[in-house]
C-alpha positions in Angstrom: 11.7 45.1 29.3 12.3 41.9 31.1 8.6 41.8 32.4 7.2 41.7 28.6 9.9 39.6 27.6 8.6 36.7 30.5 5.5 37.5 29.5 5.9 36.5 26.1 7.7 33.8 27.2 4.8 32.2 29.0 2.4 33.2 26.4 4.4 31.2 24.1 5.4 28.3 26.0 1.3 27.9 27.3 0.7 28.0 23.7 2.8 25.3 23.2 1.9 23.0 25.7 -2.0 23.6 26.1 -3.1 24.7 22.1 -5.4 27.9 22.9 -3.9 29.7 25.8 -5.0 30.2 29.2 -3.5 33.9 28.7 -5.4 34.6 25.4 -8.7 32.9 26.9 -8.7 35.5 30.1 -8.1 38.2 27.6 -10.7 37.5 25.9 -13.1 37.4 28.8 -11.8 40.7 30.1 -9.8 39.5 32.9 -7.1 40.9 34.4 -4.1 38.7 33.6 -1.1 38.2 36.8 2.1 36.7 35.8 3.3 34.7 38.0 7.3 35.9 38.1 8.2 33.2 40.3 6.9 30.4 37.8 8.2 31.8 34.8 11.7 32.1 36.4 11.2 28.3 37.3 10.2 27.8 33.8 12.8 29.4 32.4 15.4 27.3 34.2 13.5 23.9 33.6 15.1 23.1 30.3 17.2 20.7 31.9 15.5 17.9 32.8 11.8 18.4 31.6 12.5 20.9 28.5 14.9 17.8 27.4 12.2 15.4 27.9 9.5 17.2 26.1 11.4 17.0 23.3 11.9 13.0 24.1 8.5 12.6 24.3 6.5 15.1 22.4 8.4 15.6 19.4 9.1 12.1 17.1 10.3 10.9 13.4 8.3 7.8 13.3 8.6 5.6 16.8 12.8 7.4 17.0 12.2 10.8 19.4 13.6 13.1 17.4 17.0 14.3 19.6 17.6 10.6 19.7 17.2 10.9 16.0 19.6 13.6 15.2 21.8 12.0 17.4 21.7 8.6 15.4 22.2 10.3 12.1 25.4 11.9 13.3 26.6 8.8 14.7 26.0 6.8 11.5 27.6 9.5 9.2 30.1 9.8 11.4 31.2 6.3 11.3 31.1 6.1 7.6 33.6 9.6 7.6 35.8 9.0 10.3 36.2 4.9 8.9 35.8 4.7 5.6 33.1 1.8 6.6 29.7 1.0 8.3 29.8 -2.7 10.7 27.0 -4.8 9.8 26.5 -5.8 13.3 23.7 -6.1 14.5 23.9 -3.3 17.0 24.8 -0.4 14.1 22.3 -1.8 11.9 19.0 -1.8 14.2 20.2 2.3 14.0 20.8 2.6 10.8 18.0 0.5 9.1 15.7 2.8 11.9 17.1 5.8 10.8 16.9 5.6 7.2 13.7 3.7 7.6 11.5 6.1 9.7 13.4 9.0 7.9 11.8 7.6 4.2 8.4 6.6 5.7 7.8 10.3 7.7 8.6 11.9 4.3 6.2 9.9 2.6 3.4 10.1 5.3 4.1 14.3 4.8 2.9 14.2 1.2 0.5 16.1 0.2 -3.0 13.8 -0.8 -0.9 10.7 -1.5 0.5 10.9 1.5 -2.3 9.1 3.0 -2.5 6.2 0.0 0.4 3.9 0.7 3.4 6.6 0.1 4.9 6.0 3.4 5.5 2.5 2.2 6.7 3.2 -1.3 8.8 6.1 -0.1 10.1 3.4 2.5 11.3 0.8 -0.4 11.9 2.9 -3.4 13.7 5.6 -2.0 16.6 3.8 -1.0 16.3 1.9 -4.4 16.7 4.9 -6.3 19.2 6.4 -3.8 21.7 3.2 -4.4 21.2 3.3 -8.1 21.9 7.1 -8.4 25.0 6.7 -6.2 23.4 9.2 -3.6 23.5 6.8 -0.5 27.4 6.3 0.8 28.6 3.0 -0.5 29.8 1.6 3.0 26.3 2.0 4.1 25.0 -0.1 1.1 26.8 -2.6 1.7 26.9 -3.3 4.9 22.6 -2.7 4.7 22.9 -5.4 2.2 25.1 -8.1 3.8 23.2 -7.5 6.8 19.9 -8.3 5.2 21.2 -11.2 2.9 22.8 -12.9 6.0 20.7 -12.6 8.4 17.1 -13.3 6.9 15.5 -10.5 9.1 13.1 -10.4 7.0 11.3 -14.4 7.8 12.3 -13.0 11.6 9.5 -10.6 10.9 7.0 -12.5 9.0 6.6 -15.5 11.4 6.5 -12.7 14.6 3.6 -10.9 12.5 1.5 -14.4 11.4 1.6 -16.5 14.8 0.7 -12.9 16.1 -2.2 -12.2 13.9 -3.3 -15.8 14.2 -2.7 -15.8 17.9 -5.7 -13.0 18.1 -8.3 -14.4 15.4 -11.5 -16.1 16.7 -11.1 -19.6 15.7 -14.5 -19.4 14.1 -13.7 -16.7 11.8 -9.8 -18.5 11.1 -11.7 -21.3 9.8 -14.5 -19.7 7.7 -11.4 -17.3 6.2 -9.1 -19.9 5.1 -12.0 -21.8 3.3 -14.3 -18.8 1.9 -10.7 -16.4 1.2 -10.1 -18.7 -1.9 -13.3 -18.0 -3.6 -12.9 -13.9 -4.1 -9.1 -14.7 -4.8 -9.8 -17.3 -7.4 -12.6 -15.4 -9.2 -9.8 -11.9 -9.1 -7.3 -13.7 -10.8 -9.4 -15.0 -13.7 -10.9 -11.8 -14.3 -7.6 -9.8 -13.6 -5.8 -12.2 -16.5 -9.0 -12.2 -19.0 -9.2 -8.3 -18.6 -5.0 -8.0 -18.9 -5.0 -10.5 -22.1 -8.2 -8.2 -23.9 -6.1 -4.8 -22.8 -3.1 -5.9 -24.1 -4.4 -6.9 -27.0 -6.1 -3.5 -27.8 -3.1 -1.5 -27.4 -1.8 -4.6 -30.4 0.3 -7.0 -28.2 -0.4 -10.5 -29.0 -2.8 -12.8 -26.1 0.8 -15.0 -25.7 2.9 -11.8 -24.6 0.6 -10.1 -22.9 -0.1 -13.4 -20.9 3.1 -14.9 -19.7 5.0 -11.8 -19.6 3.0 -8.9 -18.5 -0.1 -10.8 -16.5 1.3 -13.8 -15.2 4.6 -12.6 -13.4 2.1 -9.7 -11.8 0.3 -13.1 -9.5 3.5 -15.3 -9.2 4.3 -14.3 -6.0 7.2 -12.1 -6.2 10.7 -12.9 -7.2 12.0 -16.1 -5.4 9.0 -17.7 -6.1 7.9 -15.9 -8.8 10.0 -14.3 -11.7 12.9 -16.5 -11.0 11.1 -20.1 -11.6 9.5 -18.5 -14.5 12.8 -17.8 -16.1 14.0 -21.2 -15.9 10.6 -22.6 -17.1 10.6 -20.0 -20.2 14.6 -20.3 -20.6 13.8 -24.3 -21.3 10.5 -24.3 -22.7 11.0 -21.2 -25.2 14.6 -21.6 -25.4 15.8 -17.9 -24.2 18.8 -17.4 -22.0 17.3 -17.2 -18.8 19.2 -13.9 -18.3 17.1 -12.4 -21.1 13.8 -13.8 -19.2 14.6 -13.0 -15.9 15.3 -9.6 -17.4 11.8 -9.3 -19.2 10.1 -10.9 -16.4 11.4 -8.8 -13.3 10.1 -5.4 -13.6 7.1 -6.4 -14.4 6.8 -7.7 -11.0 8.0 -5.0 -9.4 6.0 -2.9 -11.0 2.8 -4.6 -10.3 4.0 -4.9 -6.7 3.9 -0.9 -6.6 0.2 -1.1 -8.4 -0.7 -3.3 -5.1 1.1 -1.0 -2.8 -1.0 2.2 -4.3 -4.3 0.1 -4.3 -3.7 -0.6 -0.7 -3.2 2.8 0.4 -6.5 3.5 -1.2 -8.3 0.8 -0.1 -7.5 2.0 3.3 -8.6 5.5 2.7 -11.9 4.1 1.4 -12.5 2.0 4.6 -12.1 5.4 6.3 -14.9 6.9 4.7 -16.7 4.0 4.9 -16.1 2.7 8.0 -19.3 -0.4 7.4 -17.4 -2.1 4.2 -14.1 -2.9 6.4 -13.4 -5.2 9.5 -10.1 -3.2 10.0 -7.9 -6.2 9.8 -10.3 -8.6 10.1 -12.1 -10.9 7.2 -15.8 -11.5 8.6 -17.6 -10.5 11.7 -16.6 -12.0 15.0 -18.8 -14.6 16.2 -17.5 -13.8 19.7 -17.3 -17.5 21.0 -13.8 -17.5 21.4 -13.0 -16.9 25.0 -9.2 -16.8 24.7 -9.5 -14.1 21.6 -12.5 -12.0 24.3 -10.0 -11.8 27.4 -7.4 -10.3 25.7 -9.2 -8.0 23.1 -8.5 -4.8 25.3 -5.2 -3.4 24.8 -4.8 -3.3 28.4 -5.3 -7.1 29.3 -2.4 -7.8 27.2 0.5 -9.1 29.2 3.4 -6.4 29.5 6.2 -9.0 31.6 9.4 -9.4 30.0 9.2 -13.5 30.2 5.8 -13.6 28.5 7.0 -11.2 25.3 10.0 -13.7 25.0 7.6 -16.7 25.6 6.0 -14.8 22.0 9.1 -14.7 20.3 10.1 -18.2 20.8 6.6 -19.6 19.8 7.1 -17.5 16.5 10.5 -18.8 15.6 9.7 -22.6 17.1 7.0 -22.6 14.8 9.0 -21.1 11.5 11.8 -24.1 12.1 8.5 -26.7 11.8 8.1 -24.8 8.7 11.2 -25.2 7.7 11.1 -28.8 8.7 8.0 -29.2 6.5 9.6 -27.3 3.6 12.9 -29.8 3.3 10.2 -32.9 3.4 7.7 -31.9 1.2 8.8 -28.7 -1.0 5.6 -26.4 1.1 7.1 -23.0 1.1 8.2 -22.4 5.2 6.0 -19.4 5.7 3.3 -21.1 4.7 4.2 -24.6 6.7 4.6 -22.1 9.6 0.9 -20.6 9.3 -0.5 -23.9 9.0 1.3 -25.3 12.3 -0.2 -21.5 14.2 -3.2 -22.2 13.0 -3.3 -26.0 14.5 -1.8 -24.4 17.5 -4.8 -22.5 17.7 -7.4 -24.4 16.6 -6.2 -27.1 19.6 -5.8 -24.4 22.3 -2.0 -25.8 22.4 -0.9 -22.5 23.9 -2.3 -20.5 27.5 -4.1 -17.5 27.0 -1.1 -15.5 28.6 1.4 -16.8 26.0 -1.3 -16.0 23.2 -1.3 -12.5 25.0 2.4 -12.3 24.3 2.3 -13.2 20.6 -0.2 -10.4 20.5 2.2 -8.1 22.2 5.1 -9.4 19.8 3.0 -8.5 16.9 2.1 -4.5 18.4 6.1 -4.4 18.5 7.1 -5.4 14.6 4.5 -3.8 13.1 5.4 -0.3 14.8 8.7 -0.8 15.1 10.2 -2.4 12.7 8.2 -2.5 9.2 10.0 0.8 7.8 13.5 -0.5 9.0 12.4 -3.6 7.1 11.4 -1.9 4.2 14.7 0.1 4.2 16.9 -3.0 4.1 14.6 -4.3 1.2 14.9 -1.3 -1.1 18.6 -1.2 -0.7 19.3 -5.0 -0.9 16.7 -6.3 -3.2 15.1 -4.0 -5.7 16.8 -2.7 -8.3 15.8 0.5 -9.4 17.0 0.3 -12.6 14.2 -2.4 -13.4 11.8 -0.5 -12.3 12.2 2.3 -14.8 12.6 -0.3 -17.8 9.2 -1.1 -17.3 7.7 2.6 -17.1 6.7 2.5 -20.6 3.0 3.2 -21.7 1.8 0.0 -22.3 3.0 -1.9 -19.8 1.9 0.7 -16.9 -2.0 0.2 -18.9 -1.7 -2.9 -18.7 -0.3 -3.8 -15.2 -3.2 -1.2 -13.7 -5.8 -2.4 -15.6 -5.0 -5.9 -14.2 -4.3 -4.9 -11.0 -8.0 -3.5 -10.4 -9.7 -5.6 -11.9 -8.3 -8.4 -9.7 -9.2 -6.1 -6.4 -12.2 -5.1 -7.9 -13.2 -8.9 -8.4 -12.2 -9.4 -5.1 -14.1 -6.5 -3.4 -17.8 -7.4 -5.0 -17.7 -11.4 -4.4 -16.2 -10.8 -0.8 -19.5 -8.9 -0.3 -21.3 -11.3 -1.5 -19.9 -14.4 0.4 -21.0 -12.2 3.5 -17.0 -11.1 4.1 -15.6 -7.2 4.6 -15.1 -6.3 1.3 -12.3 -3.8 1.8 -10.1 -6.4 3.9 -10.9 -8.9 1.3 -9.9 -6.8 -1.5 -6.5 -5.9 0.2 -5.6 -9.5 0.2 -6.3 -9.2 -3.8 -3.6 -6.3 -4.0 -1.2 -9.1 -2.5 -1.9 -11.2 -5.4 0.1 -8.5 -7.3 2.8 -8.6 -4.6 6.2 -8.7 -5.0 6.2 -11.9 -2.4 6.7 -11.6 1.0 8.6 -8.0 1.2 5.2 -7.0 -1.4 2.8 -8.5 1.5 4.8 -6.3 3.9 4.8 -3.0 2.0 1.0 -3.4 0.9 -0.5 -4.4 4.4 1.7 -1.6 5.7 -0.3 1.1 2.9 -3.5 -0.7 4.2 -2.6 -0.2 7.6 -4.0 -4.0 8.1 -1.2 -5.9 8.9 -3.1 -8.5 10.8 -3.9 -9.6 7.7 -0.4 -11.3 6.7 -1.7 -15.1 7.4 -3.9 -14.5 4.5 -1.3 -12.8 2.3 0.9 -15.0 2.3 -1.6 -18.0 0.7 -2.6 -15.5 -1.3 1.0 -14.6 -2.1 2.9 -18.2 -2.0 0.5 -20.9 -2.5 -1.6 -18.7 -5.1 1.6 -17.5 -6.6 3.0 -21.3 -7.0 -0.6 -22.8 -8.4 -0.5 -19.9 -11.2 3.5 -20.6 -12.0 3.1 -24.6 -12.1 0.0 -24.3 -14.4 1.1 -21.7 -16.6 3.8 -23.5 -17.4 2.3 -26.8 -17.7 0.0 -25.2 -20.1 2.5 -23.6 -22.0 4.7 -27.1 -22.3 2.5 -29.1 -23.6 0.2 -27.3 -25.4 1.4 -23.8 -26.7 4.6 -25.1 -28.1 
């Protein structure tokens, strides 16, 4: 009996470890099969150390090995029970934002079909939405997810370490030519994405005004901040409404067309799959390959792995997000975007060694693995209500929003083609026109899977987002009323 029984065990575990078994192959072929009692007694005694590591290594929620997981999880509940409270701390909230984070985004990845469209993302942000609003989520952890995010401004933290890291690995050729020839598809997306919203909208009997300023233009402001709120104020003193009322009108349409982006992202990215010629993965055009800092450090394994060069990353990220800030208190440009244009002049001017370049790079790997579905965690608890969401779940509006939503990434897709661009990367970028600002660019490059791509969301997103707000209502003050 205890012969079978370690022979079962070793079938088992070999069928574990190695997929077909060596045991089930030699069967097959006839040969006689020896077990080795020795082994499987040494086997059988190995859980501690290796068995434990197996499970450390092999078996994962995300990036978070799955013991280490468990373990968290009890921690963090058992905080909450023991205390009646959660720190917000830095410390207890790089576990919790991970836990809840990687927990939402594996569940969405495990969907069946859509899991490979851009659920992990959604589940990532809208989960936890709905979770707050149905009072599911323990209240200590809401608020200590929120004050976290609200005080510390992770979220800019991430954005800068993702754009000087994208830019960082760009050829400076193909920087260049993108910036110019990315406004093209982007302007031609938006005028057919508001001409085909206005004519939907009017079919299903909304008037052209409505349809325009409250269903199609706060889908490309750029989110809330810069977005829905400044179009509140505009429409609370141009139209007279309380801007209460408008920010309440105006909001879930943006979310709304922020999840439209998020679910053409995911698809987009499934398309590039099957048609691996239409898509740069990540990158606008071709390379042109002159750029010998971009060449030595295009294999993963020439990037610089020292501690002091990582940091060296970080601090070019955040040394370049205060000159954006700088520029934003003396002339109003939005500090992401004063931020990406100082990278790119870092660049362009080869003000940075190809080792430090190396270690942007590296700082880039790290956020996007490891900290986009914490990120997205702390967004769907602290800033999207789900209530909003549902208002704007009515028939029309959902018509409406999609219709506009394609049509923009559609526009995008064909006249990226033709300006000799990928069309699929191209067309991503559209989806962030829809974006609920920079936690939308997050979410949506994260469906794509083409997060080197945020330099170019964020024009898309901020300065395309202001242009369309400031003209709009221009327009609408001195001529519509």
């Amino acid at each position: 009996m205890m012969c079978i029984t370690k022979t079962v065990f070793t079938i088992l575990y070999d069928r574990r470890q190695f997929g077909y078994s060596n045991y089930w192959r030699k069967k097959k072929m006839g040969t006689t099969v020896e077990v080795d009692k020795t082994k499987n007694t040494n086997e059988k005694k190995s859980f501690w150390p290796q068995g434990w590591w197996n499970w450390l290594d092999n078996y994962k929620v995300g990036i978070f090995p799955l013991p280490l997981f468990i373990i968290a999880g009890v921690l963090i509940f058992a905080e909450v029970y023991f205390t009646g409270k959660l720190p917000n701390d830095i410390v207890v909230m790089i576990v919790t934002c991970a836990f809840f984070g990687f927990l939402c985004g594996e569940f969405g990845k495990r969907l069946p079909i859509i899991g490979k469209m851009g659920a992990a993302a959604i589940c990532a942000t809208f989960i936890p939405s709905a979770l707050v609003y149905y009072g599911i989520l323990p209240a200590p952890i809401i608020e200590a997810t929120t004050k976290f995010y609200k005080d510390t401004h992770i979220l800019y933290l991430y954005i800068c370490c993702i754009i000087v890291g994208s830019i960082m690995s760009m050829d400076r050729r193909v920087l260049i030519q993108g910036f110019i020839r990315i406004f093209v598809p982007m302007l031609c997306g938006e005028i057919v994405g508001m001409l085909v919203g206005i004519g939907i909208g009017m079919l299903l009997g909304l008037s052209a005004f409505e349809t325009f300023f409250f269903l199609v233009l706060p889908i490309m402001a750029g989110g809330v901040g810069e977005g829905a709120i400044p179009l509140s104020i505009g429409y609370a003193s141009i139209l007279g409404m309380e801007q209460g009322d408008a920010l309440g009108r105006v909001l879930p349409i943006v979310m709304l067309g922020g999840l439209t982006g998020i679910v053409c992202g995911g698809i987009l990215n499934r398309l590039g799959k099957v048609y691996p010629h239409l898509t740069g993965n990540g990158k606008l055009m071709p390379s042109t390959g002159g750029d010998e800092e971009t060449i030595s450090l295009q294999s993963k394994s020439d990037l610089p792995n020292d501690v002091t060069t990582f940091a060296s990353g970080v601090l070019l990220a955040t040394m370049l997000y205060m000159i954006g800030m700088i520029g934003h208190k003396l002339i109003g440009l939005p500090a992401p975007v004063g931020m990406l244009f100082a990278a790119v002049a870092v660049k362009l001017c080869h003000g940075i060694s190809p080792k430090i370049l190396g270690g942007s790079q590296v700082v880039y790997k790290f956020f996007q693995t490891s900290v986009t579905y914490p990120i997205l965690f702390a967004v769907g608890v602290a800033i999207t209500p789900w209530d909003k969401i549902v208002e704007a779940f009515t028939v029309i509006n959902i018509i409406v929003i999609v219709c506009t939503v394609v049509s923009l990434v559609t526009t995008g897709f064909f006249v990226a083609k033709k300006l000799g661009m990928y069309p699929i990367d191209a067309a991503v970028i559209s989806c962030c026109q829809s974006g609920q600002g920079g936690t939308g660019d997050v979410a949506i490059l994260t469906a794509a899977e083409r997060m080197e791509l945020m330099p170019f969301a964020q024009i898309a997103t901020r300065i395309g987002g202001a242009i369309n707000v400031s003209v709009s209502l221009l327009i609408l003050g001195n001529f519509l009323v």
